[in-house]
C-alpha positions in Angstrom: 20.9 208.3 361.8 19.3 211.5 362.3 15.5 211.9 362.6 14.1 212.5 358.9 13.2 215.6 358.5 9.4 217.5 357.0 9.9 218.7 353.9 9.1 222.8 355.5 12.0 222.0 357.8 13.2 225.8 358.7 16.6 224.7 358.5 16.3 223.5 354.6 19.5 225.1 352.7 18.6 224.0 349.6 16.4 221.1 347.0 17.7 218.9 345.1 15.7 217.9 341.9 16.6 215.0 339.6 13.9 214.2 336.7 14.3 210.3 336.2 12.7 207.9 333.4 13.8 204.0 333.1 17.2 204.5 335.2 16.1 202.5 338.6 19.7 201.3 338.8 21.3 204.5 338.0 18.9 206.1 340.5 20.3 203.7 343.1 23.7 204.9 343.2 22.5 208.6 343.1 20.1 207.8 346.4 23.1 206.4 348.1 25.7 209.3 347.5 23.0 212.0 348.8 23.2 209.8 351.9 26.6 210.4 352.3 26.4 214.1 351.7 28.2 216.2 354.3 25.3 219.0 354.3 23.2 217.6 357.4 20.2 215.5 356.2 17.7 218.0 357.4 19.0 221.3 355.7 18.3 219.5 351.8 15.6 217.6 350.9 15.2 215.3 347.6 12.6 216.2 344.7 12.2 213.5 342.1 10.3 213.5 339.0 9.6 210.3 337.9 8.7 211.1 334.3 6.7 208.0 332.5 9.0 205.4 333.7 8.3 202.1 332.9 11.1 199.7 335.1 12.0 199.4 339.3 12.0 203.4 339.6 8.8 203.2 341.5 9.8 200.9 343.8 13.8 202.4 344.5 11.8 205.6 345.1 9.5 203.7 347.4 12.1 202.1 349.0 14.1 204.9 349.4 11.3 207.1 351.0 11.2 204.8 353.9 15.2 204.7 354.8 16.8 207.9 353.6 18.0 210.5 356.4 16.7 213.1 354.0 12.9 214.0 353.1 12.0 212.6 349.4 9.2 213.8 347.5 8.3 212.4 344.2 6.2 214.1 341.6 4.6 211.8 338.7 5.9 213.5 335.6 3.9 213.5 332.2 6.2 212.4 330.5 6.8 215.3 328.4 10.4 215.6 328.6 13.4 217.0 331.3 12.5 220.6 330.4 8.8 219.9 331.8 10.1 217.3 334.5 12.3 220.0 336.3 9.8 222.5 336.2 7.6 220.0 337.8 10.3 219.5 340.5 11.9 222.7 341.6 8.1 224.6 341.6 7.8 221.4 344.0 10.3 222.4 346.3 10.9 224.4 349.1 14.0 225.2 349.3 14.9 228.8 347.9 18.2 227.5 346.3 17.8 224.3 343.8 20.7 222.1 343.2 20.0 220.3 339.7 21.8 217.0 338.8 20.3 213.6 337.1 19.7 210.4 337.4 22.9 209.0 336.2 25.4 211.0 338.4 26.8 210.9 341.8 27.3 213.9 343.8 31.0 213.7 345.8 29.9 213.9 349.7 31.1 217.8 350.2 28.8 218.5 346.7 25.9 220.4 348.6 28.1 221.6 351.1 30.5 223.8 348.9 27.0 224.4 346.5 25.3 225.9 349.6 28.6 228.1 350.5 29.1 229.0 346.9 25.4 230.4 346.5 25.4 232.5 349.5 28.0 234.5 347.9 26.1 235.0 344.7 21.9 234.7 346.4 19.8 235.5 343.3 22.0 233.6 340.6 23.5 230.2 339.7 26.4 228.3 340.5 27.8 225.7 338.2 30.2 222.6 339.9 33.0 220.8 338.7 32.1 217.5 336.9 33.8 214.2 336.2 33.1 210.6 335.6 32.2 208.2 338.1 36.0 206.8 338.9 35.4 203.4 339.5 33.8 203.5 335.2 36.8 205.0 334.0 38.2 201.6 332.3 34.6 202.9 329.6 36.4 206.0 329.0 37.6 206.3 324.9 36.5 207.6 321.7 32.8 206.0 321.8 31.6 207.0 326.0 29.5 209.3 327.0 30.1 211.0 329.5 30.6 214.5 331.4 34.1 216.9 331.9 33.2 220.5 332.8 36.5 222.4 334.4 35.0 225.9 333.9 32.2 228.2 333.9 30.0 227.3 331.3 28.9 228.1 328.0 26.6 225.2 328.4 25.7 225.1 332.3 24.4 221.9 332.1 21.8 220.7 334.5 23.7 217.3 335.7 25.9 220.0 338.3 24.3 223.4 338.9 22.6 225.3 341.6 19.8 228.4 341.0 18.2 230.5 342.9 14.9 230.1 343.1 14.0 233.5 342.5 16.3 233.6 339.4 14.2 230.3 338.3 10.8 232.9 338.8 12.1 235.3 337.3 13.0 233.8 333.8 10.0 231.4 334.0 11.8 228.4 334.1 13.2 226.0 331.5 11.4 226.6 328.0 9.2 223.4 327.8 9.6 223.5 323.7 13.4 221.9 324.1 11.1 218.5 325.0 14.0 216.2 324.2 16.9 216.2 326.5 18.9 218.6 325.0 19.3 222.3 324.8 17.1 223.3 327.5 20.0 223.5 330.1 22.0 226.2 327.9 18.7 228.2 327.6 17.8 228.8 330.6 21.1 229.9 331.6 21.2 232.3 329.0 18.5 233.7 329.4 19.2 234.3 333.2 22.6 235.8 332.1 20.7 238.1 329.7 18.2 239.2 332.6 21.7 240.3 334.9 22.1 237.5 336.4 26.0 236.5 338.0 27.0 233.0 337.6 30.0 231.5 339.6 32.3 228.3 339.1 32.9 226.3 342.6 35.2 223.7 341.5 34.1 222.4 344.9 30.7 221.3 344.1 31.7 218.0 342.6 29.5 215.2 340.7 30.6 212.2 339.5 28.9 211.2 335.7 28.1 207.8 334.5 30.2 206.5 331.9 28.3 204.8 328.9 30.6 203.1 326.4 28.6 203.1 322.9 28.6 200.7 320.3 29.8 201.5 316.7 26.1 202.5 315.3 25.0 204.3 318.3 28.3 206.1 318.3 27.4 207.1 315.1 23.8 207.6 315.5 24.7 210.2 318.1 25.4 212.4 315.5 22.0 212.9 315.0 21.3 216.1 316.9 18.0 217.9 318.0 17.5 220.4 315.2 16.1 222.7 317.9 19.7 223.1 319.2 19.6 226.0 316.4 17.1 227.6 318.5 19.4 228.0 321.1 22.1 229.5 318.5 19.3 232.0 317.4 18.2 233.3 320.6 21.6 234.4 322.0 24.2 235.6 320.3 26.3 236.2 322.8 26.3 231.9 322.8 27.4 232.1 319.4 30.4 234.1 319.6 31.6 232.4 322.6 31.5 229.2 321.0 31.4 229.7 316.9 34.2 229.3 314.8 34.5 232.0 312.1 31.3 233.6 312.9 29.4 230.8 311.5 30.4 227.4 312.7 29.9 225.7 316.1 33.3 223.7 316.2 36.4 222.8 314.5 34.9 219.6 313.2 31.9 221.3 311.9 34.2 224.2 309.9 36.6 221.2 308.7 34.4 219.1 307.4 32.4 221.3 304.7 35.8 222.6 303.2 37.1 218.6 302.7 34.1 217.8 301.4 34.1 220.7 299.0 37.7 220.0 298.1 36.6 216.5 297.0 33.6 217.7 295.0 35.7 220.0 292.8 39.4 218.1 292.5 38.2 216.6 289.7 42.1 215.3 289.3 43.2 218.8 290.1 45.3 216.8 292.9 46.5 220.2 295.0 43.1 220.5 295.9 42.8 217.2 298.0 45.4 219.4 300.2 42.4 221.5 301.4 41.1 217.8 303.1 44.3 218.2 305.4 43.1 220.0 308.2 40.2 218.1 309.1 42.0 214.7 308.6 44.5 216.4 311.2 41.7 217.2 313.4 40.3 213.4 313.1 43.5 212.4 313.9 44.0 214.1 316.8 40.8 213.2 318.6 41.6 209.6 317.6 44.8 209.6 319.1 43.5 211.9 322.3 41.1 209.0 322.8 44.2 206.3 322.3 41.9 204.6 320.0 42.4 202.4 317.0 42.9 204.4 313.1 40.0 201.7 312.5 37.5 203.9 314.2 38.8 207.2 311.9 35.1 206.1 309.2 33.0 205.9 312.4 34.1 208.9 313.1 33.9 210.7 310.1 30.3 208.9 309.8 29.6 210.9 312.8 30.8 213.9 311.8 28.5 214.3 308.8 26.0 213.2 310.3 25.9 216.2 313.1 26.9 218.5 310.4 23.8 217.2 308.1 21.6 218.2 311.9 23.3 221.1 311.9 22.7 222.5 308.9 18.7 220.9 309.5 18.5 222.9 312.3 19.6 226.2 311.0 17.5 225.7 308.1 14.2 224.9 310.0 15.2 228.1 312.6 16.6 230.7 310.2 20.0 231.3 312.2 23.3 231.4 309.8 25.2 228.9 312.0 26.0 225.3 312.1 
């Protein structure tokens, strides 16, 4: 094993920074792929912002800080959210590129390797990586996991597989601390880069491996619950909404399916050739059932869902004065 490195190492490529709360055995599996990275251990060091956690993380971090080939840093978060946690972190670092990913992902060994090559093509903007459940989870995949697939360049650049300049980060201020749930404040600060000129580059190379959480029936459909202040998002950049929006208005097929059934059903009234207009999004439920080769039992869990992220939706657009659900 290499001598550890300081943490003002002249040969540091690039920081990683992973906000962390109540994951110590997630974090464990993340620790142990950076050790296997191909990027020598003194060219990237290890940022981690323990935000407010209440289980082992202390400890694994502890641990950790006294074994690992790389240099590990750990910043006490206040437990504010990821927005405010990886602020915390990458104004910690030192590296002039920041490699973001969390605490329940894996990084393939060549991941800062191809990040690093990637960004030195593109030095003042971001790179986004290719992202893909952890293999040895994928028995979890189905209708009800969560998980991660990105093939592509964005539109949501989400901070489980991305590198940023740092002087990009400066420049738009960083991540938009009102977003303090974990959602939304990934896309946002992308955009906003974008919108400030920045170039952003797909490196299929850059490869992290998600964790794979299988959901039970309620929390499935309790996941339909979404931040309202993913509207804010919408609002602030349009060019997010025409990338993603169906008929101008609508953020997905589901979400421009479902209002037209439910209409049809409220007006039939035994006026059967209406309940024809409930087709389409019946065909679209079907579809994602069978995609996900599960049982037509799950198609009211589903459709429980559906409203339910609709019902946010329209919450959201309501509370931040943007025509689009």
């Amino acid at each position: 094993m290499q001598d550890r490195p300081s943490r003002r190492s002249p040969e540091l490529a690039v920081s990683v920074v992973v906000p962390t709360r109540n994951r110590a055995d997630r974090l464990r599996g993340l620790l142990g792929a950076l050790e296997r990275q191909t990027l020598a251990s003194n060219r990237f060091e290890l940022v981690v912002v323990n935000d407010g956690s209440k289980d082992q993380t202390s400890l694994v971090l502890a641990e950790a800080g006294k074994v690992a080939p790389f240099a590990i840093d750990v910043v006490e978060g206040r437990g504010a959210g990821p927005a405010a946690a990886r602020n915390a972190g990458w104004r910690r670092a030192s590296g002039q590129l920041v490699a973001f990913t969390d605490d329940d992902c894996e990084p393939d060994p060549g991941w800062l390797e191809a990040g690093v090559s990637a960004a030195c093509s593109n030095p003042v903007g971001l790179v986004q990586g290719r992202t893909r459940p952890i293999e040895r989870e994928a028995k979890k995949l189905g209708l009800r996991s969560r998980t991660k697939w990105i093939d592509g360049l964005g539109p949501w650049y989400q901070t489980c597989n991305i590198f940023y300049a740092r002087e990009l980060l400066e420049l738009v201020g960083g991540f938009d601390e009102t977003f303090a749930r974990p959602f939304g404040e990934d896309v946002d600060l992308a955009w906003r880069a974008l919108e400030r000129g920045a170039e952003a580059i797909y490196n299929p190379s850059a490869v992290v491996r998600h964790a794979v959480e299988k959901l039970g029936p309620l929390d499935y459909v309790l996941s339909g619950l979404r931040d309202p202040d993913e509207a804010l998002i919408f609002k602030r950049h349009p060019e997010l909404r025409r990338e993603v929006g169906r008929l101008g208005v609508f953020k997905g097929d589901s979400h421009a399916l479902l209002p037209l059934a439910g209409a049809a059903l409220l007006a039939a009234e035994g006026r059967w050739w209406l309940y024809s207009l409930t087709l389409p999004y019946l065909a679209h439920v079907s579809l994602r059932i069978r995609g996900a080769e599960a049982h037509p039992v799950e198609v009211p869990l589903v459709l429980a869902r559906d409203t339910l992220e609709l019902a946010s939706a329209i919450r959201g657009a309501i509370r931040h004065r943007v025509l689009f659900v």
